[in-house]
DRENROLO-816710 format. One record per residue (C-alpha): residue in three letters; x, y, z. Coordinates in pm, 1 decimal. Layout:
N
[r "Ala"; [X; Y; Z]],
...
% end
This chain:
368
[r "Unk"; [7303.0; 5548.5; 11184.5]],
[r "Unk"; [7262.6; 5718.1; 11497.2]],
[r "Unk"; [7648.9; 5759.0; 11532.4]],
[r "Unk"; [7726.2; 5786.5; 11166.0]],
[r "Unk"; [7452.3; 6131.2; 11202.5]],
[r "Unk"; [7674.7; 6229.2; 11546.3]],
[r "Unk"; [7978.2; 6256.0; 11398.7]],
[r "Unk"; [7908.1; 6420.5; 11115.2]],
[r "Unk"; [7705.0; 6671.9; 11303.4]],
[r "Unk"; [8019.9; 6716.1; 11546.2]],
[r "Unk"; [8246.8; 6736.5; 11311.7]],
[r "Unk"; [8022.8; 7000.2; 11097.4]],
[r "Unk"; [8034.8; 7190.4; 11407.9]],
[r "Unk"; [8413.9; 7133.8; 11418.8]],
[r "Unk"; [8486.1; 7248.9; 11086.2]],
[r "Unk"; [8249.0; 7550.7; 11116.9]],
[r "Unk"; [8425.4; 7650.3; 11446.3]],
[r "Unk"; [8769.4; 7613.9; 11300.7]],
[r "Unk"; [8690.9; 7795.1; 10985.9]],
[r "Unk"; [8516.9; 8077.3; 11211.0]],
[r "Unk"; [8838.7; 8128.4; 11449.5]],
[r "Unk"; [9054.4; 8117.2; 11148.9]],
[r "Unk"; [8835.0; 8366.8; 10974.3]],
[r "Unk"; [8889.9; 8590.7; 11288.4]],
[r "Unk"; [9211.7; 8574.8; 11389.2]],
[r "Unk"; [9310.8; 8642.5; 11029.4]],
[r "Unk"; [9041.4; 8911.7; 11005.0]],
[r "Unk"; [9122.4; 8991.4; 10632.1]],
[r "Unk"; [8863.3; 9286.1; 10618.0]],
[r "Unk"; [9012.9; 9480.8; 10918.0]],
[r "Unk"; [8639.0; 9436.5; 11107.6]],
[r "Unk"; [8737.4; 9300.2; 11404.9]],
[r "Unk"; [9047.1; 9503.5; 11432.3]],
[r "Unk"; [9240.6; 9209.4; 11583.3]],
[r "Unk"; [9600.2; 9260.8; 11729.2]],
[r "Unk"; [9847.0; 9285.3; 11412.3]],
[r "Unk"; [10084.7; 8969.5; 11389.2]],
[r "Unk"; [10377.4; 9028.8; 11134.0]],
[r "Unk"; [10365.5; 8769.8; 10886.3]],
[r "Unk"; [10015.7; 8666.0; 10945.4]],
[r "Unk"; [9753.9; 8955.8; 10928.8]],
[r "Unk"; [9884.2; 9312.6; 10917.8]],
[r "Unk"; [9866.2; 9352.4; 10561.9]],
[r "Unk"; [9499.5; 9354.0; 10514.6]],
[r "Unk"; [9531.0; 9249.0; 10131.8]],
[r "Unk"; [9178.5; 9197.6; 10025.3]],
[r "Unk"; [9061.3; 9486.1; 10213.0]],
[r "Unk"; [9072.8; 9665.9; 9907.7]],
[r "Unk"; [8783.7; 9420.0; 9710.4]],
[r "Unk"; [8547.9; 9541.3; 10031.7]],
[r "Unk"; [8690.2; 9858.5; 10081.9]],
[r "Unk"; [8321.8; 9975.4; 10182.9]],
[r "Unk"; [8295.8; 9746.3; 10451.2]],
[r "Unk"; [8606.8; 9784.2; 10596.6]],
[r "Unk"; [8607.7; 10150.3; 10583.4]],
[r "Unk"; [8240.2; 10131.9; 10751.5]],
[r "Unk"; [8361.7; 9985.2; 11082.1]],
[r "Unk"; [8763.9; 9980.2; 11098.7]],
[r "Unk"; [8772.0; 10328.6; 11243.1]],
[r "Unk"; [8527.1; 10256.6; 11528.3]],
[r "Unk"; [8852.1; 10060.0; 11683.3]],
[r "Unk"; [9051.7; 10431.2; 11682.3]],
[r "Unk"; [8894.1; 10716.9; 11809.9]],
[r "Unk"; [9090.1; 10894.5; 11566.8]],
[r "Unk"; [9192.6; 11248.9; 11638.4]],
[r "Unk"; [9246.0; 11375.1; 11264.8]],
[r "Unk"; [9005.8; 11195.2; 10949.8]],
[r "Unk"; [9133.4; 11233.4; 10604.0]],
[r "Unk"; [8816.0; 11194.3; 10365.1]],
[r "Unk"; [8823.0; 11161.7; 9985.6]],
[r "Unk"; [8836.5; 10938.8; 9688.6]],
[r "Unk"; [9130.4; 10720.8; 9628.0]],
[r "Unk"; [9362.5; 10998.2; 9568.6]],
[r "Unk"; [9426.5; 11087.4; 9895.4]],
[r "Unk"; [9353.3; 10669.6; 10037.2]],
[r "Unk"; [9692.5; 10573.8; 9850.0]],
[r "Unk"; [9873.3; 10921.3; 9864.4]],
[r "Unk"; [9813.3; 11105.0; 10213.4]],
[r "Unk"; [9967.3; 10813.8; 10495.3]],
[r "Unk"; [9808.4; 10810.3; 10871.8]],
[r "Unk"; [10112.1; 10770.2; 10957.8]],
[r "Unk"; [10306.9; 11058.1; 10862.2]],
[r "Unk"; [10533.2; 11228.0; 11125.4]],
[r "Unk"; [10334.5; 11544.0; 11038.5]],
[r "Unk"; [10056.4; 11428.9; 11235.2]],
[r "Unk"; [10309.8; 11375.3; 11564.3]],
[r "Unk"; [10163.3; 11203.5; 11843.6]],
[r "Unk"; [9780.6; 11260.9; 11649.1]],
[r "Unk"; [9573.0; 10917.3; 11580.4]],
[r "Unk"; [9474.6; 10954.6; 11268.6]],
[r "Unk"; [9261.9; 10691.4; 10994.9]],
[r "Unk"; [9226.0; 10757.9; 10690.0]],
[r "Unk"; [8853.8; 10721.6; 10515.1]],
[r "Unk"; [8931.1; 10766.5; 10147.7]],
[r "Unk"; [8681.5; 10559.1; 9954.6]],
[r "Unk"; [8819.3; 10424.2; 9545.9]],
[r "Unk"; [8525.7; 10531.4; 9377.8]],
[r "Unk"; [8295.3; 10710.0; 9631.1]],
[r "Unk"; [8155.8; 11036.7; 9492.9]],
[r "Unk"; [8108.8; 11327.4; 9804.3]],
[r "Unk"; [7776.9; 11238.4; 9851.4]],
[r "Unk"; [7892.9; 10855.6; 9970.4]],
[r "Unk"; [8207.7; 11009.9; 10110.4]],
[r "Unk"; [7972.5; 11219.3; 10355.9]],
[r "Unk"; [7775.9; 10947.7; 10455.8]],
[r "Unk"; [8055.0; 10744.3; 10580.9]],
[r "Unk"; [8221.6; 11054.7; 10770.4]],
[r "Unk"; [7876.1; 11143.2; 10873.8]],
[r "Unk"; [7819.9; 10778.7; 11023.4]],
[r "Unk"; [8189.3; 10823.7; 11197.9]],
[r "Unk"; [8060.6; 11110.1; 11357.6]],
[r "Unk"; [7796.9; 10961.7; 11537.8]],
[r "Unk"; [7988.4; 10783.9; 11737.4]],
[r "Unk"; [8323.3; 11017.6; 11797.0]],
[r "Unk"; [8458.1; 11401.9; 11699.0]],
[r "Unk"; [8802.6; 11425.8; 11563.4]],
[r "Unk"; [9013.4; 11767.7; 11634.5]],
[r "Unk"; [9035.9; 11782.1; 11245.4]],
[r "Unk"; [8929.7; 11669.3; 10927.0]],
[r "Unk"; [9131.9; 11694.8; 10592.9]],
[r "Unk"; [8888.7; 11627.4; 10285.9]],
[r "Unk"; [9046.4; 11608.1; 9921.7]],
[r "Unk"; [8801.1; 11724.5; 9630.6]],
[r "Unk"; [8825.0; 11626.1; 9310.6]],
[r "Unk"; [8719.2; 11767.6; 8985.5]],
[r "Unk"; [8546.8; 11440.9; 8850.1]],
[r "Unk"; [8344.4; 11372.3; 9145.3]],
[r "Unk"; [8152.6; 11745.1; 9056.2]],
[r "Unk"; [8025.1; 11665.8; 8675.8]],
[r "Unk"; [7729.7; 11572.3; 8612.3]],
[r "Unk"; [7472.5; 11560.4; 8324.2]],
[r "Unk"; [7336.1; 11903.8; 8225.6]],
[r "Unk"; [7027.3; 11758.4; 8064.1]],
[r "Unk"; [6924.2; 11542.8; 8408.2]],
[r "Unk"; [6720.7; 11679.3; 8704.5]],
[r "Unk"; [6904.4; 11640.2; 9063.5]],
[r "Unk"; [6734.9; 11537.3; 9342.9]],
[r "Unk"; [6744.0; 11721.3; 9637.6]],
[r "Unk"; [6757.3; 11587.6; 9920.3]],
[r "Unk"; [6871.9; 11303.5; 9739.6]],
[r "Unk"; [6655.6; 10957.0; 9702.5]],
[r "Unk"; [6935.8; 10801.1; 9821.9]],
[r "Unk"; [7128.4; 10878.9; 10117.1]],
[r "Unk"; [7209.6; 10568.6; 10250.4]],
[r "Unk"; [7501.7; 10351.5; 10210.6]],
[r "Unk"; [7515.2; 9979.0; 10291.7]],
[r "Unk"; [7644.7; 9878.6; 10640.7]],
[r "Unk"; [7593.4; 10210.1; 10785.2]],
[r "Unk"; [7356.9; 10326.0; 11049.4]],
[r "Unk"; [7271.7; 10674.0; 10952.9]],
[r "Unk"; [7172.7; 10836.9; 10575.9]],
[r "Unk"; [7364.1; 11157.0; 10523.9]],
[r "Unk"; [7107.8; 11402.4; 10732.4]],
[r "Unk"; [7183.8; 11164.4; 11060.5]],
[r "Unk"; [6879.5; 11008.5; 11045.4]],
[r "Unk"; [6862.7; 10606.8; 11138.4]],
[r "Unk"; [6805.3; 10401.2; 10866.7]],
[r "Unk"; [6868.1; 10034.7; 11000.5]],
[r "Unk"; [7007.5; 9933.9; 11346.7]],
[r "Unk"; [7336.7; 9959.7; 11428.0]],
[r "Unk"; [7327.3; 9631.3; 11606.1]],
[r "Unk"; [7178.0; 9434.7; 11340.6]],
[r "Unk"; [7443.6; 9568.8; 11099.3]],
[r "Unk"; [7737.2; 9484.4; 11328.0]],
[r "Unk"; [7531.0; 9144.3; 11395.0]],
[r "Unk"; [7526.4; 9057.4; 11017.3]],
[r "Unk"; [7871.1; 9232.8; 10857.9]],
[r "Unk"; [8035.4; 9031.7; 11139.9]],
[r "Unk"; [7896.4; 8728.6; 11115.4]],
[r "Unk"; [7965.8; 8719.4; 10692.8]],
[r "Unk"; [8301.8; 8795.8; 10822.3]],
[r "Unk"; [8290.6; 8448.6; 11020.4]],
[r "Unk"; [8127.0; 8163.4; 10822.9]],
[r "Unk"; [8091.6; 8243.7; 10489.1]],
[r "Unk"; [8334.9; 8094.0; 10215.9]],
[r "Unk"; [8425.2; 8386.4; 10054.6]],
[r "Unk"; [8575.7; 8502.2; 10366.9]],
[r "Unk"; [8741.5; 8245.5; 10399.4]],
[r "Unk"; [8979.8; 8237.6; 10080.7]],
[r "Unk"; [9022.4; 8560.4; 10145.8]],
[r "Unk"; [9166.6; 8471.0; 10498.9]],
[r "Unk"; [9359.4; 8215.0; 10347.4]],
[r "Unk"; [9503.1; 8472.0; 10044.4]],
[r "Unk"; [9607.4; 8734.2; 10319.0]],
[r "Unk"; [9813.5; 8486.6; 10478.1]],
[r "Unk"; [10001.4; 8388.6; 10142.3]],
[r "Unk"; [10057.1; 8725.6; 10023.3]],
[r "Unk"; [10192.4; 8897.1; 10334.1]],
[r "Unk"; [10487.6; 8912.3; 10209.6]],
[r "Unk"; [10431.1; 8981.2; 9847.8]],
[r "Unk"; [10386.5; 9279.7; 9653.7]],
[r "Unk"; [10054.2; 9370.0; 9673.9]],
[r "Unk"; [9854.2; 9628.2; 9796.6]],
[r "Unk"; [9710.3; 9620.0; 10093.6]],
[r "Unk"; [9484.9; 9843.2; 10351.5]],
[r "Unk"; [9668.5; 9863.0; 10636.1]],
[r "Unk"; [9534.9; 9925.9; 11011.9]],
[r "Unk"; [9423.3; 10270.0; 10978.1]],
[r "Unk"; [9275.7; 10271.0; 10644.0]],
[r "Unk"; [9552.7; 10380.5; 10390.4]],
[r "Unk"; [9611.6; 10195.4; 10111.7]],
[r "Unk"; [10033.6; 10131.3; 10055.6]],
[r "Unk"; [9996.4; 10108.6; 9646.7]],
[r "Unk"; [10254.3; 9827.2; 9619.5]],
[r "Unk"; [10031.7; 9645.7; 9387.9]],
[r "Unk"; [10231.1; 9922.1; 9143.2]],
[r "Unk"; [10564.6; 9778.9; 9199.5]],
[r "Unk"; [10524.7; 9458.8; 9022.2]],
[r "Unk"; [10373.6; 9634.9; 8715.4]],
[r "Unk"; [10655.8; 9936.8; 8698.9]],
[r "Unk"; [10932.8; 9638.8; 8684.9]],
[r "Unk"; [10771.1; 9445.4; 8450.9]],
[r "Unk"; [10619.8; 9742.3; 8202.5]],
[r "Unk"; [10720.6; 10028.7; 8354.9]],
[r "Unk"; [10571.1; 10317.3; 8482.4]],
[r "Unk"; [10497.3; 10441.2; 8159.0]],
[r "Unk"; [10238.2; 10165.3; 8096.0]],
[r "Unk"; [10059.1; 10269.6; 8412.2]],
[r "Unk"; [10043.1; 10661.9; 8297.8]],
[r "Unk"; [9900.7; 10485.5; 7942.0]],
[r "Unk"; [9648.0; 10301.3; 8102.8]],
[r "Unk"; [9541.2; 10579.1; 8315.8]],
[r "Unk"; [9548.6; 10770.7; 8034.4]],
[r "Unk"; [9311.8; 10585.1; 7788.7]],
[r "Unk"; [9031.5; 10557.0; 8109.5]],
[r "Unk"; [9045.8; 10895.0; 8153.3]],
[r "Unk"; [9029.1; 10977.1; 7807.6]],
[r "Unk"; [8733.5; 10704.6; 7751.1]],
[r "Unk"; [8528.1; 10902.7; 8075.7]],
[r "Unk"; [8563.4; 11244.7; 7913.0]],
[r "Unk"; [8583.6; 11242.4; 7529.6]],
[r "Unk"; [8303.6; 11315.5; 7369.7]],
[r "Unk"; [8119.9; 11404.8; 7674.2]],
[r "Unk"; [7946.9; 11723.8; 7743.1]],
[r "Unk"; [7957.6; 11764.0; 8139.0]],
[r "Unk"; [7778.1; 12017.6; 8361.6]],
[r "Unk"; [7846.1; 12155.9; 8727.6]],
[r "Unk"; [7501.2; 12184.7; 8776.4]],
[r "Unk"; [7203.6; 12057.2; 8646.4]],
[r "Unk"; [6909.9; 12208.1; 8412.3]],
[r "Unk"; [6782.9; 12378.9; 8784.9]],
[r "Unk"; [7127.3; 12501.4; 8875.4]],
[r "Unk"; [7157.9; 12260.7; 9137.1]],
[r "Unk"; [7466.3; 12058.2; 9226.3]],
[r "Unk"; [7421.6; 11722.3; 9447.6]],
[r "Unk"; [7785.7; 11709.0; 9528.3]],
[r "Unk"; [7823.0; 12137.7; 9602.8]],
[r "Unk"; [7480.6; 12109.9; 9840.5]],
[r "Unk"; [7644.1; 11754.2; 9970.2]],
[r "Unk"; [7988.1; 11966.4; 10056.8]],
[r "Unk"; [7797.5; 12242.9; 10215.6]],
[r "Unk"; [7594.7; 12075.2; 10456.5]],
[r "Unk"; [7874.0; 11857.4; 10544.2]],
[r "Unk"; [8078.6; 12190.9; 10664.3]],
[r "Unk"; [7769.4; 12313.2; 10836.6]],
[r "Unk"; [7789.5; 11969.0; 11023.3]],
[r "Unk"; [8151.3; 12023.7; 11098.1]],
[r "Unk"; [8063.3; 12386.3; 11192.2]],
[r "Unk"; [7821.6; 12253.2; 11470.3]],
[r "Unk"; [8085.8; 12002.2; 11622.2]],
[r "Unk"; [8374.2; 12264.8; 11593.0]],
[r "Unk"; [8619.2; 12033.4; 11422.5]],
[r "Unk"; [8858.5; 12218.9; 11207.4]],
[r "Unk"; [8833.4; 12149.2; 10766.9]],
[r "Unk"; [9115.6; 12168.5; 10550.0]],
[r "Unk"; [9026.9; 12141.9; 10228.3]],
[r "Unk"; [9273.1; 12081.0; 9936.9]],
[r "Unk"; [9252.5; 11937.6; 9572.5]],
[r "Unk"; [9511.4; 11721.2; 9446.0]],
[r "Unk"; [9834.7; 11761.2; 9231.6]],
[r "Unk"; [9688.7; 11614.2; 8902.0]],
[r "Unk"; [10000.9; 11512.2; 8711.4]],
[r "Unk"; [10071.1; 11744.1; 8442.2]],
[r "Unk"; [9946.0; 11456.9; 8160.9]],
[r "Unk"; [9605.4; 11423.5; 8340.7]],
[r "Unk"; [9540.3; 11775.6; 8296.2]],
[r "Unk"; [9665.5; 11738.9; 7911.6]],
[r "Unk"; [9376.6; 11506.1; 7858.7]],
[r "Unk"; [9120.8; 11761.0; 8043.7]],
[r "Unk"; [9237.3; 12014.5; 7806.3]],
[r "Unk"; [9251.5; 11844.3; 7523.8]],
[r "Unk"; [8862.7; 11681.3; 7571.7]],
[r "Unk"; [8741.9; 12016.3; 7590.0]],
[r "Unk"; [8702.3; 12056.6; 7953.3]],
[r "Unk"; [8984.5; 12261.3; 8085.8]],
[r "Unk"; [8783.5; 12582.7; 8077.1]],
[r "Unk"; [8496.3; 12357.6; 8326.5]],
[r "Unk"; [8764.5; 12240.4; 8559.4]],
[r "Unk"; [8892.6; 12624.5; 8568.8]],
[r "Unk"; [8516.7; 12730.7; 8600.2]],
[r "Unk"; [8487.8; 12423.1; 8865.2]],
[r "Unk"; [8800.3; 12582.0; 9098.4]],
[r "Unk"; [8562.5; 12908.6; 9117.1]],
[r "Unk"; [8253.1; 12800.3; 9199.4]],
[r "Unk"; [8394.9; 12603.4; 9488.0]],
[r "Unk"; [8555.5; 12869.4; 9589.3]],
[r "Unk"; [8212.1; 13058.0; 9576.3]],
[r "Unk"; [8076.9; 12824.5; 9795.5]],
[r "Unk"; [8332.9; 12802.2; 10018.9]],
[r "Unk"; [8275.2; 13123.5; 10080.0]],
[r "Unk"; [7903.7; 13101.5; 10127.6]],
[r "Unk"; [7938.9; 12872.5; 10392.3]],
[r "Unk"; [8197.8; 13080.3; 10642.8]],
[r "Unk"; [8493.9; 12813.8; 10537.5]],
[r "Unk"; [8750.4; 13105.5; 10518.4]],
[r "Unk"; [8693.1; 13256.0; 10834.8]],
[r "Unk"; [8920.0; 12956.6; 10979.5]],
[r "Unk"; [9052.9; 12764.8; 10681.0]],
[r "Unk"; [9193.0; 12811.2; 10318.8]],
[r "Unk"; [9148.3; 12607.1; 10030.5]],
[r "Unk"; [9434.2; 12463.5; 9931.6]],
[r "Unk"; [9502.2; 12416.3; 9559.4]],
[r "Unk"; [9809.8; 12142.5; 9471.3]],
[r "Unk"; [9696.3; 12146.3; 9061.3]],
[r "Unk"; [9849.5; 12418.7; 8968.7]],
[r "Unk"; [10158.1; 12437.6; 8806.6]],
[r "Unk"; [10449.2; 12342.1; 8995.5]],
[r "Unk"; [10743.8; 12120.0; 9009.4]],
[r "Unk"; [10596.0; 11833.9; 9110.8]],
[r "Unk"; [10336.5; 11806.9; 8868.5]],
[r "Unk"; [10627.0; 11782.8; 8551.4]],
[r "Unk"; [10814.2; 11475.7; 8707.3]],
[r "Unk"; [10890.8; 11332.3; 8362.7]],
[r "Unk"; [10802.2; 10997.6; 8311.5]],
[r "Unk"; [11085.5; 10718.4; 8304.5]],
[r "Unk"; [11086.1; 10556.0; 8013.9]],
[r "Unk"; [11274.3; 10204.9; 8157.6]],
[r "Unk"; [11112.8; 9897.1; 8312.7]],
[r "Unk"; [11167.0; 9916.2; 8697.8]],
[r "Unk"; [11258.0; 10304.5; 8738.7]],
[r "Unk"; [10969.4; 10430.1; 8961.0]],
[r "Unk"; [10890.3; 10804.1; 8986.8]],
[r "Unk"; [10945.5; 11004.0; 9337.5]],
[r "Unk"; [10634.2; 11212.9; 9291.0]],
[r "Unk"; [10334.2; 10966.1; 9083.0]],
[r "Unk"; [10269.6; 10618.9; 9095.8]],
[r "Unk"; [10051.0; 10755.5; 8737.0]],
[r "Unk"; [9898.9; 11022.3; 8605.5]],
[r "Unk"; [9597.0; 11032.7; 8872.6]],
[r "Unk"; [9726.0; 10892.5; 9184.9]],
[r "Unk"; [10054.6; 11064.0; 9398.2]],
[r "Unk"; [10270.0; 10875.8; 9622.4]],
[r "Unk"; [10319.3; 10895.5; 9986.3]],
[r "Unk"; [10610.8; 11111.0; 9939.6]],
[r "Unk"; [10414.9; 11413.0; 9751.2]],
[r "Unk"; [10144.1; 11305.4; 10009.2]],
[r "Unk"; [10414.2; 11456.0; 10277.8]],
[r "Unk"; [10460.0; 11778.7; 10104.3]],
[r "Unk"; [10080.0; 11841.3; 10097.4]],
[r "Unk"; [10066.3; 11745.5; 10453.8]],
[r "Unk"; [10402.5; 11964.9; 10534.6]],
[r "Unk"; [10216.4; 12258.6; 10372.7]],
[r "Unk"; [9874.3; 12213.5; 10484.5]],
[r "Unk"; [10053.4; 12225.6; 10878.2]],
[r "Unk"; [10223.9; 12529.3; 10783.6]],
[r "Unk"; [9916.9; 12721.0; 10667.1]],
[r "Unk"; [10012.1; 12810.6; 10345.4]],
[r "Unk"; [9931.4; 12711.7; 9947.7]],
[r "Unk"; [10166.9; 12672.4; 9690.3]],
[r "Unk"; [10012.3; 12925.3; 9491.4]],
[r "Unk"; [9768.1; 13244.9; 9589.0]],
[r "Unk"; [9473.2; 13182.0; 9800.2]],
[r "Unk"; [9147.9; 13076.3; 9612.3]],
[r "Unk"; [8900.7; 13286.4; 9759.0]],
[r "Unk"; [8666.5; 13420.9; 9552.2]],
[r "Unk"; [8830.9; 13785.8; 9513.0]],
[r "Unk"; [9156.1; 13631.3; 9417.7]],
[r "Unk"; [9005.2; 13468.9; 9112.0]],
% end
């Protein structure tokens, strides 16, 4: 009995030390940061399902000299790795989903530990509505996000340590990691997406879907959710007060960048041309007009145009009206769909937004 309980406590510990070393070597949440082996772990394929995790600690591996912030727009459109950026580390933070107040908090928490020469945030029209009939807090209750340090005003709200003590040892042992360890090494080499080393995410989960459907049954998909958010909706910038979370979130964020001296460049994206059809056509093209101002407004509240411009890619331009193929496997230059740009319109935003100028007038307040 005595050996029967030996071995099968020794090889418990065998299995749970294999498991852990495979878990870590493979490192299929980009925590560890591990050396990238073609074929086994660069593509960081189910990054993506814990895109908050890895976006809370991959960066702390860079140092990076230029942070691109912003929802999911800019994570699969605007690439680290562009040759705009020259010899510049760069990560990108994006965050699928994260409204500014959680996209603060994370570049907040980044901050804490190291200053970047720049920061390029993308804001987006969605992530500023809110209920008109629904009182905002401010501060907020909530400032925190889960595996950070710091709420949005810098204050502690759990130890670092015991956060990098936990997150990495889930990444380790638990069986969850594990498949996914085990799925990043089967689908290196398939078309999937993935988040690669400094945070951008390639979109090549697209590809199978445009040769099989085509890209038109990604713009119809796209479509129908954003027509399902916004029909029959009545949206407000600001609540019953006049107050607007994500405007007081965005102001207090450029103070912060202010203090540090780190240059913002702000720019919304290039909405394709049939995303802004279903704004109009919900009734809210005269808000996302109205939203363009007041941003503006308090932009220029804050001091952002002494040293910056705000760059506006949604208005009408050539890019915008790439028609939409109508085969299975032709793929657009400009739009993977209607809502999120490729890498390659990513490079024209970043080839303008290095040259200083918009591609239409300046938004400041007196040129409205």
């Amino acid at each position: 009995m005595n050996s029967y309980l030996r071995n099968f406590v020794l090889t418990s510990i065998a299995i749970v030390f294999f498991v852990g070393l495979l878990n870590l070597l493979i490192d299929p949440y980009a925590i560890w940061h591990n050396k990238c082996v073609e074929d086994v772990n660069c593509r960081k394929t189910e990054a993506g399902s814990k895109i908050y995790l890895t976006k809370a600690f991959q960066w702390k591996h860079l140092e990076p000299d230029v942070v691109i912030i912003g929802n999911s727009r800019p994570e699969l459109g605007i690439d680290p790795e562009s040759p705009q950026f020259g010899n510049k580390s760069v990560y990108n933070l994006g965050l699928r989903g994260a409204g500014v107040t959680t996209q603060a908090i994370y570049l907040i928490n980044l901050l804490n530990h190291h200053n970047p020469e720049r920061v390029i945030l993308n804001v987006d029209f969605l992530d500023f509505l809110q209920n008109p009939n629904k009182t905002v807090a401010w501060p907020p209750v909530n400032s925190s996000a889960r595996y950070l340090e710091l709420d949005l005003f810098g204050d502690k709200v759990v130890s670092e340590d015991f956060e990098d003590i936990e997150a990495k040892l889930k990444s380790l042992i638990t069986l969850d990691v594990t498949l996914a360890s085990f799925k990043t090494l089967f689908l290196q080499n398939h078309e999937t997406n993935f988040t690669t080393q400094k945070g951008f995410n390639n979109a090549e989960g697209f590809k199978p879907i445009v040769k099989s459907e085509g890209t038109a049954a990604l713009f119809e998909q796209k479509i129908q959710e954003l027509s399902k958010r916004l029909s029959g909706k009545k949206y407000s910038l600001y609540d019953q007060n006049g107050v607007s979370k994500s405007f007081l979130t965005l102001n207090y964020l450029i103070g912060e960048l202010h203090k540090k001296n780190i240059h913002l460049d702000i720019f919304i994206s290039p909405y394709h041309d049939q995303y802004l059809q279903v704004v109009e056509e919900t009734g809210h093209m005269d808000l996302f007009l109205s939203w363009k101002k007041e941003l503006a407004i308090h932009l220029e509240k804050t001091g952002y145009f002494e040293n910056s411009e705000l760059y506006d890619f949604s208005d009408m331009n050539d890019f915008i009206k790439e028609p939409i193929p109508d085969k299975k496997g032709e793929f657009m230059k400009w739009y993977w769909e209607p809502a999120h740009y490729t890498a390659r319109l990513g490079e024209e935003i970043l080839s303008l937004l290095s040259q200083k100028k918009t591609t239409s007038d300046s938004l400041r307040t007196d040129g409205l």
